[in-house]
The first five atom37 places (N, CA, C, CB, O) and aatype in JSON, in Angstrom:
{
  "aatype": [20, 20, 20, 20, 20, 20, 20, 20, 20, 20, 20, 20, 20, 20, 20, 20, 20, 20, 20, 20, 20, 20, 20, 20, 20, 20, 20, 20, 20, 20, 20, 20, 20, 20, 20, 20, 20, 20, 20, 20, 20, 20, 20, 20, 20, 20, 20, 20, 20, 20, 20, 20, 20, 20, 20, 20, 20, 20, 20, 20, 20, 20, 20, 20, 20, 20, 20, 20, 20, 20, 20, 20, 20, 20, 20, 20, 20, 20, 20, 20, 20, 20, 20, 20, 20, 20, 20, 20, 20, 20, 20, 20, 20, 20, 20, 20, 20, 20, 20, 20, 20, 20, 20, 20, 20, 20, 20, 20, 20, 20, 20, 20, 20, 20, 20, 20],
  "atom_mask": [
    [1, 1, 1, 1, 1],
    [1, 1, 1, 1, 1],
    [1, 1, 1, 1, 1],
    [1, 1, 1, 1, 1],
    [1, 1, 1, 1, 1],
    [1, 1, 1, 1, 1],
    [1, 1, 1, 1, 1],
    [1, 1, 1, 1, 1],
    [1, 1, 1, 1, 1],
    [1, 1, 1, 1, 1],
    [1, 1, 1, 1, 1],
    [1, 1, 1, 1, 1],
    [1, 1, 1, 1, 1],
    [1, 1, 1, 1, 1],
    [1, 1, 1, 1, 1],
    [1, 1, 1, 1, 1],
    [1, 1, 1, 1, 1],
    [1, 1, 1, 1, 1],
    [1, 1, 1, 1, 1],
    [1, 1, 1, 1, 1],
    [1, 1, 1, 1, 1],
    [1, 1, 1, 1, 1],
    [1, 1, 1, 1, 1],
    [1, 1, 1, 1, 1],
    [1, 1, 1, 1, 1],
    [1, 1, 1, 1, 1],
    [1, 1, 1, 1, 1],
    [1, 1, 1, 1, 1],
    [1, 1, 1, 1, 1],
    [1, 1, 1, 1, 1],
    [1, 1, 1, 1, 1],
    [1, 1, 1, 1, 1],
    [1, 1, 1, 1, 1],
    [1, 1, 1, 1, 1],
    [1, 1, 1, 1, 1],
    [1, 1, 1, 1, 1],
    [1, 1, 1, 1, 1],
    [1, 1, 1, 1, 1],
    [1, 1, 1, 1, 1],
    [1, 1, 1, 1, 1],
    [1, 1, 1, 1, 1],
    [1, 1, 1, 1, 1],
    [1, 1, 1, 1, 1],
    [1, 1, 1, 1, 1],
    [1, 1, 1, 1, 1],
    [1, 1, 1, 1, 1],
    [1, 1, 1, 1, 1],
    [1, 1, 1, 1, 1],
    [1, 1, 1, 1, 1],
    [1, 1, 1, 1, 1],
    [1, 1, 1, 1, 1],
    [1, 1, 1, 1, 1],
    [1, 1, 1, 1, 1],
    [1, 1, 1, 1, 1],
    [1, 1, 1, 1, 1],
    [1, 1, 1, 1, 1],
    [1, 1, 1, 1, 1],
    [1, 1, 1, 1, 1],
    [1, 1, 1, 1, 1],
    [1, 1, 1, 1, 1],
    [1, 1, 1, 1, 1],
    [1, 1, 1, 1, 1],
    [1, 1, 1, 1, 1],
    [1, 1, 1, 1, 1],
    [1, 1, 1, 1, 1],
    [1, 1, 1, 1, 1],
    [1, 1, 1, 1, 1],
    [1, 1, 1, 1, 1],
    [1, 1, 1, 1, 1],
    [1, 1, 1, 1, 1],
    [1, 1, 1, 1, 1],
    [1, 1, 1, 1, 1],
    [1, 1, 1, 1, 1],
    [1, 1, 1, 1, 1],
    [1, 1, 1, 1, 1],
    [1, 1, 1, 1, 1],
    [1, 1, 1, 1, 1],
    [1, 1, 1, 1, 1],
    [1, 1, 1, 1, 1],
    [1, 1, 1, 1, 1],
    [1, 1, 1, 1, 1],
    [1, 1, 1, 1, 1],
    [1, 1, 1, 1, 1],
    [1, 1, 1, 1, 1],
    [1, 1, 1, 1, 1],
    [1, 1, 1, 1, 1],
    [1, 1, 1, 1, 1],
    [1, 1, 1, 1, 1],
    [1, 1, 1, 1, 1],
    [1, 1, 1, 1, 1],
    [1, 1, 1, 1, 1],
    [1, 1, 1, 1, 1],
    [1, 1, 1, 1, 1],
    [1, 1, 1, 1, 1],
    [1, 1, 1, 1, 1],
    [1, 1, 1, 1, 1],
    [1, 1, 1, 1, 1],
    [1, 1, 1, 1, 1],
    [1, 1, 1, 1, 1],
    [1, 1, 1, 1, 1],
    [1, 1, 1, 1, 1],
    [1, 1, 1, 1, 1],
    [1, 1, 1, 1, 1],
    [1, 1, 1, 1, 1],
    [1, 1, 1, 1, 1],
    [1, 1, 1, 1, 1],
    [1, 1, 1, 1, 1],
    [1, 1, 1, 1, 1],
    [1, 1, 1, 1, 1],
    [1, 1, 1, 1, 1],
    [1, 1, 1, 1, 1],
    [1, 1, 1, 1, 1],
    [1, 1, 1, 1, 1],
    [1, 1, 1, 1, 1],
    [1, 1, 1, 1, 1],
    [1, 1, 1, 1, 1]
  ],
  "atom_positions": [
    [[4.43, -169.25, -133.05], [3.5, -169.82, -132.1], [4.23, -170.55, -130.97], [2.55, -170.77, -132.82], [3.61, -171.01, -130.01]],
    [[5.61, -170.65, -131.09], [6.07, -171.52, -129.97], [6.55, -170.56, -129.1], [7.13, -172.61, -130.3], [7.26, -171.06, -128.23]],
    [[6.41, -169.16, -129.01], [6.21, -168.41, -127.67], [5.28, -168.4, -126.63], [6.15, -167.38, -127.87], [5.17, -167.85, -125.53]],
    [[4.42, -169.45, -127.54], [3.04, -169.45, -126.38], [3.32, -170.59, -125.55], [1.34, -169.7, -127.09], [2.92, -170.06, -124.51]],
    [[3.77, -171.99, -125.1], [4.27, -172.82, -124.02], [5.72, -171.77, -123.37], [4.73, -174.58, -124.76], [5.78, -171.6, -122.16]],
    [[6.45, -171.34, -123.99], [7.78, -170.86, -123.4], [6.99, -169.62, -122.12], [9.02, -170.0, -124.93], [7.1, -169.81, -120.91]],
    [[6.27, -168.5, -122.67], [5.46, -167.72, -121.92], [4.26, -168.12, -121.11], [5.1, -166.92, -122.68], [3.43, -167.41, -120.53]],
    [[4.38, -169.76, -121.22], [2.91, -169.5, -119.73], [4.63, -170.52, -119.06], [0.16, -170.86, -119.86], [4.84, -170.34, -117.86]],
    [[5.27, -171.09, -119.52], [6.61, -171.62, -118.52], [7.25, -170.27, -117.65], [8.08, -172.35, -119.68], [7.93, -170.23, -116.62]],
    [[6.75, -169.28, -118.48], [7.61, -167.76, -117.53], [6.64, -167.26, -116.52], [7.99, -166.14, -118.64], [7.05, -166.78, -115.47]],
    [[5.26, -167.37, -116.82], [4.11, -167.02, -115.8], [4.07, -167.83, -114.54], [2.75, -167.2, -116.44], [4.03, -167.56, -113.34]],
    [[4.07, -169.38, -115.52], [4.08, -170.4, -114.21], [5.35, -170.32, -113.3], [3.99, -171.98, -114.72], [5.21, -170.93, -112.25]],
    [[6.72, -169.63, -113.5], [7.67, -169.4, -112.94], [7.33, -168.42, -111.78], [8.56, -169.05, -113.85], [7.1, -168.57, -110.58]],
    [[7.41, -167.24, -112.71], [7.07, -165.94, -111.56], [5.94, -166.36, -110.61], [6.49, -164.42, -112.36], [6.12, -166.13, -109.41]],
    [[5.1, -166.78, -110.89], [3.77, -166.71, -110.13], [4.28, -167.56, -108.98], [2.32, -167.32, -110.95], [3.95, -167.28, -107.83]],
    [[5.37, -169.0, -109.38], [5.48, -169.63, -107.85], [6.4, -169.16, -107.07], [5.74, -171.01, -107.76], [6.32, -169.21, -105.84]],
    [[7.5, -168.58, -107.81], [8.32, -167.26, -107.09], [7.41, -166.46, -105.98], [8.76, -166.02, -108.37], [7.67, -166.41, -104.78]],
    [[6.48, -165.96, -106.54], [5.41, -164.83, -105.56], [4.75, -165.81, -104.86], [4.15, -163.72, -106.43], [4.71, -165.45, -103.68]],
    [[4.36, -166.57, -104.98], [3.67, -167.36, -103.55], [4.46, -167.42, -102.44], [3.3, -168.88, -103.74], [5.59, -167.9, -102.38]],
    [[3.77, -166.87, -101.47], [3.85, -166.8, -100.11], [4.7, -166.0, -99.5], [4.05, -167.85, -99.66], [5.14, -166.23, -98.37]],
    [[5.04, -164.83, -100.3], [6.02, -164.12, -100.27], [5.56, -162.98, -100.19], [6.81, -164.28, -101.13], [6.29, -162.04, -100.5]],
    [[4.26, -162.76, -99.76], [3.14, -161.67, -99.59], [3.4, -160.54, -100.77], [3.21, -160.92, -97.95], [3.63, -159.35, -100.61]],
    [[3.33, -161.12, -101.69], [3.5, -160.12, -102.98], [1.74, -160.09, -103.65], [4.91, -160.96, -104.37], [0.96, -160.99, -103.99]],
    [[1.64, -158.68, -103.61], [0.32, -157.9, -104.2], [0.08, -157.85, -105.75], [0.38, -156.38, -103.77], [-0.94, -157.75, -106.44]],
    [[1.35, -157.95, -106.01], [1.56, -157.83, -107.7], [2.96, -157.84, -108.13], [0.96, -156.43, -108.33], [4.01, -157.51, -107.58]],
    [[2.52, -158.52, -109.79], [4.19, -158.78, -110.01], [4.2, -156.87, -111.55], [4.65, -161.45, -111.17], [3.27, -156.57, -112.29]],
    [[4.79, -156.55, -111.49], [5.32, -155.0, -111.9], [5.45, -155.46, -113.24], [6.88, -154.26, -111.16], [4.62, -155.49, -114.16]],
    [[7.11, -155.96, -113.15], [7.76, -156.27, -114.08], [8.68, -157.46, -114.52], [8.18, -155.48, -114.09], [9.08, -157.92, -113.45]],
    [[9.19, -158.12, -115.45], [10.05, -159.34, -115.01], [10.93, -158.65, -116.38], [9.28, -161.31, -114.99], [10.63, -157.98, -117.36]],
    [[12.09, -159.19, -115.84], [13.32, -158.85, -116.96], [13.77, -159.9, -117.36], [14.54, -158.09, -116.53], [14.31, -160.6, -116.5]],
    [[13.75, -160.38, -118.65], [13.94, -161.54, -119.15], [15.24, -161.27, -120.41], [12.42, -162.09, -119.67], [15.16, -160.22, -121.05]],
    [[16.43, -162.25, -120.73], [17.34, -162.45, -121.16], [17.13, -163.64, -122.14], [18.15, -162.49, -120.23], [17.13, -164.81, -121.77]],
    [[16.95, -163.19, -123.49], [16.64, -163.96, -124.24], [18.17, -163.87, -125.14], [15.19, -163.6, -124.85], [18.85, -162.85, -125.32]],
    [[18.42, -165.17, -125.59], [19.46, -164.92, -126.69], [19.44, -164.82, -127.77], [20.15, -165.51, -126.79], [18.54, -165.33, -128.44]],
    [[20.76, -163.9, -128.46], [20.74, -163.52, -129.71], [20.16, -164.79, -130.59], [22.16, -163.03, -130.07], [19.09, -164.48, -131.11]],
    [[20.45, -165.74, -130.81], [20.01, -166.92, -131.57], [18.73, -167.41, -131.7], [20.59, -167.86, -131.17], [18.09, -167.97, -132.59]],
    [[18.55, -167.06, -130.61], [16.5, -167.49, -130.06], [15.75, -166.91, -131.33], [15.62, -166.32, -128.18], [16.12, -165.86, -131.86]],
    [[14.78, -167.58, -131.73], [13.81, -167.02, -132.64], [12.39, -166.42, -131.66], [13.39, -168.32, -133.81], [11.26, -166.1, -132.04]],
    [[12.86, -166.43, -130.61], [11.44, -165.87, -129.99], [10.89, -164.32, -130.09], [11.51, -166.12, -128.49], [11.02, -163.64, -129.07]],
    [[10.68, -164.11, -130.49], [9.4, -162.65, -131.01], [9.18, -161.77, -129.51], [7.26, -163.48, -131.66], [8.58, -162.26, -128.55]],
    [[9.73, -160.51, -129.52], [9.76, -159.85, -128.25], [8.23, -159.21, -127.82], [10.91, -158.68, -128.35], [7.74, -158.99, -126.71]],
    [[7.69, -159.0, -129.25], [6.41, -158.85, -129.25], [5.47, -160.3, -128.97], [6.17, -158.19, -130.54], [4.64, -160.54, -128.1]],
    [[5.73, -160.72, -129.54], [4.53, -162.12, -129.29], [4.81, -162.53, -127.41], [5.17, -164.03, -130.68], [3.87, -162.7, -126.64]],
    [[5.86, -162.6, -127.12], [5.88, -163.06, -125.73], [5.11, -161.85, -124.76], [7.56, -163.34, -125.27], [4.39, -162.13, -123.8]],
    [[5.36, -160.7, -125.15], [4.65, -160.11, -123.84], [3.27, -160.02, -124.59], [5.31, -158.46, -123.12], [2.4, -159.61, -123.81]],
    [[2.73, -160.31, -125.98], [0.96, -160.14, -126.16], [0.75, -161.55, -125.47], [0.14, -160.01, -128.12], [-0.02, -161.49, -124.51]],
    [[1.43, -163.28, -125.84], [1.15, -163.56, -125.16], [0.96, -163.77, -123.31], [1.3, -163.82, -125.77], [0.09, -164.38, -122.68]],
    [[1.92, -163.16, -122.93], [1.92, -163.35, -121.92], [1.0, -162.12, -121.02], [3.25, -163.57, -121.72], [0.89, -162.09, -119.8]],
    [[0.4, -161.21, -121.95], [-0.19, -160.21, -121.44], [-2.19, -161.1, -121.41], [0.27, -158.58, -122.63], [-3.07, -160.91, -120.56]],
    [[-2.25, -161.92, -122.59], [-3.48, -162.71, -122.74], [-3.48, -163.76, -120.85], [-3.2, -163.96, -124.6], [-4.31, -163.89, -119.95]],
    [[-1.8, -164.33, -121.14], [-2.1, -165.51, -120.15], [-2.58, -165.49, -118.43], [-0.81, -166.21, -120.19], [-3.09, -166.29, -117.65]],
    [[-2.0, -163.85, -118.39], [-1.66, -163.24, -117.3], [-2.84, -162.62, -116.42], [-0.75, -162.31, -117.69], [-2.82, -162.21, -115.26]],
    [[-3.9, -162.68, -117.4], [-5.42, -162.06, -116.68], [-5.92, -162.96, -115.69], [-6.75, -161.9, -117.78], [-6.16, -164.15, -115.51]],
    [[-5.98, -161.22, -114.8], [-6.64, -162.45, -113.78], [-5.58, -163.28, -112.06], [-6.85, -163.97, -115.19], [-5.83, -163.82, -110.98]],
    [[-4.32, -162.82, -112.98], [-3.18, -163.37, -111.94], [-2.56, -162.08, -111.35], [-1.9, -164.37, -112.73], [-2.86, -160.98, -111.82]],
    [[-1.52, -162.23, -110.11], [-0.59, -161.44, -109.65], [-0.04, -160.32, -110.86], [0.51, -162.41, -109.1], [0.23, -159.12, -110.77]],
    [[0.0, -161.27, -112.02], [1.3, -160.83, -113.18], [0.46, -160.13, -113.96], [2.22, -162.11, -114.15], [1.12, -159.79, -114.94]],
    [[-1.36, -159.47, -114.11], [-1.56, -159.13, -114.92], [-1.42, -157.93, -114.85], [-2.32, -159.53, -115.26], [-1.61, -157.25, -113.84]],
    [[-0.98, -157.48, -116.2], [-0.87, -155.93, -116.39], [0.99, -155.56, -116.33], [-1.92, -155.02, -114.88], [1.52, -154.5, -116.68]],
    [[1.51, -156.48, -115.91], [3.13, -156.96, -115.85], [3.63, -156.54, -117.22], [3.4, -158.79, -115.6], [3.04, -156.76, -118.28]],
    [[5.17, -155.7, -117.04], [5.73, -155.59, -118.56], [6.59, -156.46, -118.48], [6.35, -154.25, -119.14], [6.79, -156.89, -117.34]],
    [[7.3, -156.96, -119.47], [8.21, -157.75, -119.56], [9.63, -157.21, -120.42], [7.54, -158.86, -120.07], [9.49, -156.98, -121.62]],
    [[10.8, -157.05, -119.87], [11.66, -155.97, -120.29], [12.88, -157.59, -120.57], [12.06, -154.31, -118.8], [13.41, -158.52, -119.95]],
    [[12.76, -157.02, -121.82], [13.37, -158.57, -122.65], [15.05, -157.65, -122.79], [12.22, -159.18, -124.88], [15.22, -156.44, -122.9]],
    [[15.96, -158.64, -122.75], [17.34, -157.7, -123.23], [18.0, -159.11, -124.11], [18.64, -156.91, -121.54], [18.0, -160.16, -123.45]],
    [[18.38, -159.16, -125.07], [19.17, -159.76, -125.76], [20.66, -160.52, -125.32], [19.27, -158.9, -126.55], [21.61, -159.75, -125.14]],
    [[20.86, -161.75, -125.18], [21.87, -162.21, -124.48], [23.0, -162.27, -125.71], [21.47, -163.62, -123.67], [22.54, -162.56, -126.81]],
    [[23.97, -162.11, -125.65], [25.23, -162.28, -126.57], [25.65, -163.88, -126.93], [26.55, -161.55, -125.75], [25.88, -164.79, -126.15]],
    [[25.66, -163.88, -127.76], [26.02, -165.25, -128.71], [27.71, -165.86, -127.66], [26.48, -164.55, -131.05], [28.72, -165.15, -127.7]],
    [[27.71, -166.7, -127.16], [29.03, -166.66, -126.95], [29.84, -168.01, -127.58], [29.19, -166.5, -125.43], [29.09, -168.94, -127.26]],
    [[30.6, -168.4, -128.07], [31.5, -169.7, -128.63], [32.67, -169.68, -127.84], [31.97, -169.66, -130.27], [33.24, -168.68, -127.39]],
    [[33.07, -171.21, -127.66], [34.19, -172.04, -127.11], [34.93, -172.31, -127.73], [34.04, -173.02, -126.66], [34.28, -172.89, -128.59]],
    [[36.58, -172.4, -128.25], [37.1, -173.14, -128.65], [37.58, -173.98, -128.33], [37.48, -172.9, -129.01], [37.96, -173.91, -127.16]],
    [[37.95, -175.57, -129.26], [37.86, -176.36, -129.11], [39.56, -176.86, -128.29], [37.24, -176.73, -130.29], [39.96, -177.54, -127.34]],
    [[40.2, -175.85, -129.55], [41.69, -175.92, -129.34], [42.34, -175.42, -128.09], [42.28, -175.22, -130.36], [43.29, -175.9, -127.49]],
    [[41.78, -174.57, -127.88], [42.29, -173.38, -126.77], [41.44, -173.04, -125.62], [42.45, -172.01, -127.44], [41.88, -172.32, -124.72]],
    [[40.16, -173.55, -125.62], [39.37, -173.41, -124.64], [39.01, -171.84, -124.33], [39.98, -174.12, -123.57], [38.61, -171.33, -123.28]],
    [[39.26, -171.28, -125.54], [38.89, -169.79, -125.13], [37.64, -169.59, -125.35], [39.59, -168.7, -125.83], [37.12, -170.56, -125.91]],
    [[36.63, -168.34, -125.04], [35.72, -167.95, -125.6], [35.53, -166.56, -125.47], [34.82, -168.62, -125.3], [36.2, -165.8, -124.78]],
    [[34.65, -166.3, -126.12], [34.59, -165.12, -126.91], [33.01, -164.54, -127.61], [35.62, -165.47, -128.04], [32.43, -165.38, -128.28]],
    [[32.52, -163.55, -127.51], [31.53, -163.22, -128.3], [31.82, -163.24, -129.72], [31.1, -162.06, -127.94], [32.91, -163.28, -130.28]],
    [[30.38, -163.21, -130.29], [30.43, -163.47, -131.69], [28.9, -162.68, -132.44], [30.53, -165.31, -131.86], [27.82, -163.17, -132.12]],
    [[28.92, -161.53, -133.39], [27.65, -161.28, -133.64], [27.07, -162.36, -134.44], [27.52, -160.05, -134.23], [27.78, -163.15, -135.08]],
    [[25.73, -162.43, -134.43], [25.25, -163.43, -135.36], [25.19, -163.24, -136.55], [24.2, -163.81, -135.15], [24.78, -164.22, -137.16]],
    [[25.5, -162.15, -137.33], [25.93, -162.15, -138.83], [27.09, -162.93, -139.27], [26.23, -160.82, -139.26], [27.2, -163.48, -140.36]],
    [[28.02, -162.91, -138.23], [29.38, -163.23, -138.99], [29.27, -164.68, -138.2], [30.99, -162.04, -138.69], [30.45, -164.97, -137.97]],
    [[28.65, -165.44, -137.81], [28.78, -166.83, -137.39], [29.02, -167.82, -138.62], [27.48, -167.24, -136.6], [28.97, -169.02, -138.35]],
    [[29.22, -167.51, -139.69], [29.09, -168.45, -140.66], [30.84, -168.27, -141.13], [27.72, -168.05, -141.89], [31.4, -169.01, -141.95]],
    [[31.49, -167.14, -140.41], [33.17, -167.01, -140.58], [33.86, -166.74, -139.21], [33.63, -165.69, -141.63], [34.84, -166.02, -139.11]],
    [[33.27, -167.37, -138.18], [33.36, -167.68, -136.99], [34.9, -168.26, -136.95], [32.18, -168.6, -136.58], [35.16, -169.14, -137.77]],
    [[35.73, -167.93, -136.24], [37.31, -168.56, -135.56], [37.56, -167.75, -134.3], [38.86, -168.3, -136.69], [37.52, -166.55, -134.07]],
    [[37.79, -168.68, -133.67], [38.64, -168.48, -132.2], [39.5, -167.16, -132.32], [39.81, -169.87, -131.86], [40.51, -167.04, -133.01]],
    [[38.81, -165.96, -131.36], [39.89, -165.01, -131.43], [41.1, -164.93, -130.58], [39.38, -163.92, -131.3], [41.71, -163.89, -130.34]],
    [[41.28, -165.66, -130.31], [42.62, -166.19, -129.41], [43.63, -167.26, -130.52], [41.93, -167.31, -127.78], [44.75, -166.82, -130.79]],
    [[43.38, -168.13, -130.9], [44.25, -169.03, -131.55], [44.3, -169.04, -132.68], [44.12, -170.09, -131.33], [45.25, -169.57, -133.25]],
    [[43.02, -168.31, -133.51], [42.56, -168.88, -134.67], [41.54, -170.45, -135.13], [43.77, -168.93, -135.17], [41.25, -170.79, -136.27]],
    [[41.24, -171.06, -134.06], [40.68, -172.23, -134.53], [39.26, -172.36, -134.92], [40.89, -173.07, -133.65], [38.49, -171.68, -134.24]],
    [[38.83, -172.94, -135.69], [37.37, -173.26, -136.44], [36.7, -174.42, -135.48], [37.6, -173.92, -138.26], [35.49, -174.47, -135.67]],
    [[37.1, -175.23, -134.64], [36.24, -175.89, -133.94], [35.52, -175.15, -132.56], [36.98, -177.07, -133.65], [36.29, -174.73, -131.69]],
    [[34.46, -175.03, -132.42], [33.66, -174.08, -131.72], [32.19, -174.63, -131.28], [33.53, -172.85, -132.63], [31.28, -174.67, -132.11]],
    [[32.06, -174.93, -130.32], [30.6, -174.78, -129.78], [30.38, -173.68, -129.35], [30.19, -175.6, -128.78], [31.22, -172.87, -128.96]],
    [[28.54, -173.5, -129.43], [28.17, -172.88, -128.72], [27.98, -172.96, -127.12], [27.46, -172.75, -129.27], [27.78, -174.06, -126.61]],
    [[28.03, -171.82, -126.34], [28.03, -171.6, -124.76], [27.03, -171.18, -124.48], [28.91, -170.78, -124.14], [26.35, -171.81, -123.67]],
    [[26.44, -169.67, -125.19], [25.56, -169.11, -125.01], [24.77, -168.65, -125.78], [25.79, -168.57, -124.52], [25.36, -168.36, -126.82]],
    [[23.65, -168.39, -125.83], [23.45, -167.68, -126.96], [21.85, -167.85, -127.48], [24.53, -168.2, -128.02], [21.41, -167.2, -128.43]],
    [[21.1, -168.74, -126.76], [20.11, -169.37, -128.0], [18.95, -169.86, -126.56], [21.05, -171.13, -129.34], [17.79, -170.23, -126.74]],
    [[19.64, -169.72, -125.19], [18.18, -170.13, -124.61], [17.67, -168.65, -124.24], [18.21, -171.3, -123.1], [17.9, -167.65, -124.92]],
    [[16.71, -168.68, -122.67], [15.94, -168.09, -122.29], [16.03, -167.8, -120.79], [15.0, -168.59, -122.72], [15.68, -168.8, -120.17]],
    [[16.42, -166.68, -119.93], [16.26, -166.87, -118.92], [15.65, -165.68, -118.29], [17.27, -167.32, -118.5], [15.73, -164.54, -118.74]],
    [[14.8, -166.18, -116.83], [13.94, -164.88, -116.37], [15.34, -164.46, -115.4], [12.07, -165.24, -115.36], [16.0, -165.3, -114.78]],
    [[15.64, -162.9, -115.41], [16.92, -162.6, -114.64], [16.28, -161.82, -113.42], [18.13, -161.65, -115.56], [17.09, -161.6, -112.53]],
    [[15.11, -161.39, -113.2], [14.88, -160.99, -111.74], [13.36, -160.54, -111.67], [15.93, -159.71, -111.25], [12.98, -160.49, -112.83]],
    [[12.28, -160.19, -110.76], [10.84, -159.36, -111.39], [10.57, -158.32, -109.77], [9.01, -160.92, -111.88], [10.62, -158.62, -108.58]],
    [[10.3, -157.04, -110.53], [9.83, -156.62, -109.6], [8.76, -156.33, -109.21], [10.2, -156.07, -109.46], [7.95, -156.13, -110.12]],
    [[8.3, -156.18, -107.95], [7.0, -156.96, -107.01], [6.17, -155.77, -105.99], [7.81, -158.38, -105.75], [6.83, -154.83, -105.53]],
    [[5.15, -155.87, -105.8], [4.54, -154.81, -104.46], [4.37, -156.06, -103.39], [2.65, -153.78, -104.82], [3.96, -155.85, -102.25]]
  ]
}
């Protein structure tokens, strides 16, 4: 259920994007969600297909692509992708080190939409 504030935050985005920008309709938006995200690729475009009636954006697909997990090390400042299976035996592929934040991996971003 917490795709439903994140998806009217993506409507209310696009939609002020298209103001005044003499746009007839929004097509499509391509959105970059990360590997880590628990957000539901299905639930965001049913909701956002419910929120969207009625606006520029209705009838809009939403073409979601998966962002790559990325980690920092702590030691070496390197980084590096990482699948999310093996995050639990996670080390720096440069030095070897176990201290690691995450960089990327876990938010949400709209990367472009196309428009009439």
């Amino acid at each position: 259920m917490h795709e439903l504030p994140i998806t009217q935050s993506i409507l209310s985005i696009v939609l002020r994007h298209a103001a005044g920008q003499n746009v007839t309709k929004i097509v499509r938006i391509r959105l970059r969600v990360g590997e880590l995200s628990d957000l539901a690729d299905e639930w965001i475009q049913h909701y956002f297909s419910y929120l969207s009636r009625g606006t520029l954006a209705q009838d809009a697909t939403l073409a979601i692509t998966r962002a790559p997990i990325v980690l920092r090390c702590a030691a070496c400042n390197g980084s590096f992708e990482m699948a999310k299976d093996r995050l639990s035996e996670a080390r720096c592929s440069t030095c070897g080190g176990e201290r690691l934040e995450l960089v990327a991996g876990r938010g949400y971003f709209i990367e472009d939409m196309e428009v009439r």
